[in-house]
C-alpha positions as CSV (number, residue, x, y, z in Angstrom):
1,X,118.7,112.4,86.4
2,X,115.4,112.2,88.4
3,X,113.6,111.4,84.7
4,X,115.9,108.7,84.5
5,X,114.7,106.8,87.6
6,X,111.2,107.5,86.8
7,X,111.4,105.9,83.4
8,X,113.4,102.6,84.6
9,X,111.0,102.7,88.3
10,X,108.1,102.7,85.1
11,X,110.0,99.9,82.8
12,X,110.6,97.5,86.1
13,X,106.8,98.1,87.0
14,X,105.9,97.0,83.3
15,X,108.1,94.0,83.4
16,X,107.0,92.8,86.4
17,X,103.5,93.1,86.0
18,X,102.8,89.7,84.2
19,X,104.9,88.1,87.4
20,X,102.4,86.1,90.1
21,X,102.8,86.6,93.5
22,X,103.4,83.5,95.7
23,X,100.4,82.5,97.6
24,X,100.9,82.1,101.2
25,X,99.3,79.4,102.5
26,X,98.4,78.6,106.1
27,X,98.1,75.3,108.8
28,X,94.4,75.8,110.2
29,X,93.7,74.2,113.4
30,X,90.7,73.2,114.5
31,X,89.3,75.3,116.7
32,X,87.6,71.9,118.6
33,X,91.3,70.4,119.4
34,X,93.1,74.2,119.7
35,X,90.9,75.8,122.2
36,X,89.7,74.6,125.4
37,X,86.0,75.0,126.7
38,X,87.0,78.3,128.4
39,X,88.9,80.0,125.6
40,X,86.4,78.4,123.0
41,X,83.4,79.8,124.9
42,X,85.1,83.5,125.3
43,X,86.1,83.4,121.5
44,X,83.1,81.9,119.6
45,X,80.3,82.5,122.6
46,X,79.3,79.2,122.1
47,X,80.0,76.0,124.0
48,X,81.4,72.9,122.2
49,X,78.4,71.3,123.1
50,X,76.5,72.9,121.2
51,X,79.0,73.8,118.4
52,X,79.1,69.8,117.9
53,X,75.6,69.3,117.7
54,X,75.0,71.9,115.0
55,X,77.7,70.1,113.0
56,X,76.3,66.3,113.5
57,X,73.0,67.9,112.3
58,X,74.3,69.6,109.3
59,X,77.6,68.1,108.4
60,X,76.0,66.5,105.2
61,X,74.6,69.3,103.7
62,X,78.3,71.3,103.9
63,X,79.5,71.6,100.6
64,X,83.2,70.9,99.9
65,X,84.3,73.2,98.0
66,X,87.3,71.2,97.0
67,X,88.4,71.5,93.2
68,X,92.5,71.2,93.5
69,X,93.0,74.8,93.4
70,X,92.8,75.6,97.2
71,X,92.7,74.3,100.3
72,X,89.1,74.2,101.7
73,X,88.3,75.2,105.3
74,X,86.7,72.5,107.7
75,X,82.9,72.1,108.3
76,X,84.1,73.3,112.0
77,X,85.2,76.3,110.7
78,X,82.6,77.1,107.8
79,X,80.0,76.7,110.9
80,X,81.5,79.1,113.3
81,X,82.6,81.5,110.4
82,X,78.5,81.6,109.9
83,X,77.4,81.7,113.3
């Protein structure tokens, strides 16, 4: 009997191999609008200040990594994932 359950546990495994998973996707806030200067200062230890001049410097030389097949993150977040 235990043979038996391995075998089908084994066949469903074999079946459901070619099956995708459903991607999960996520709302991102902004970190600028979702955080205050005090909670974005203890999270990023950074001010906004500063945090907004990086990203008026650089914001043209951000690639977009756009293509249809995800959803890209914001230069906001691209900057303080790199910092």
């Amino acid at each position: 009997m235990a043979n038996m359950l391995r075998v089908q546990r084994y066949a469903d495994l074999i079946r459901n191999r070619g099956l995708r998973r459903q991607g999960v996707f996520r709302d991102i806030a902004d970190p600028l609008d979702a955080y205050d200067d005090v909670d974005f200062r203890s999270r990023y230890w950074l001010r906004r200040a500063t945090v907004m001049g990086i990203l008026g410097v650089i914001r043209d030389g951000i690639k977009s990594g756009h293509n249809g097949r995800n959803q890209d993150l914001t230069h906001t977040l691209k900057i303080l994932l790199e910092l």
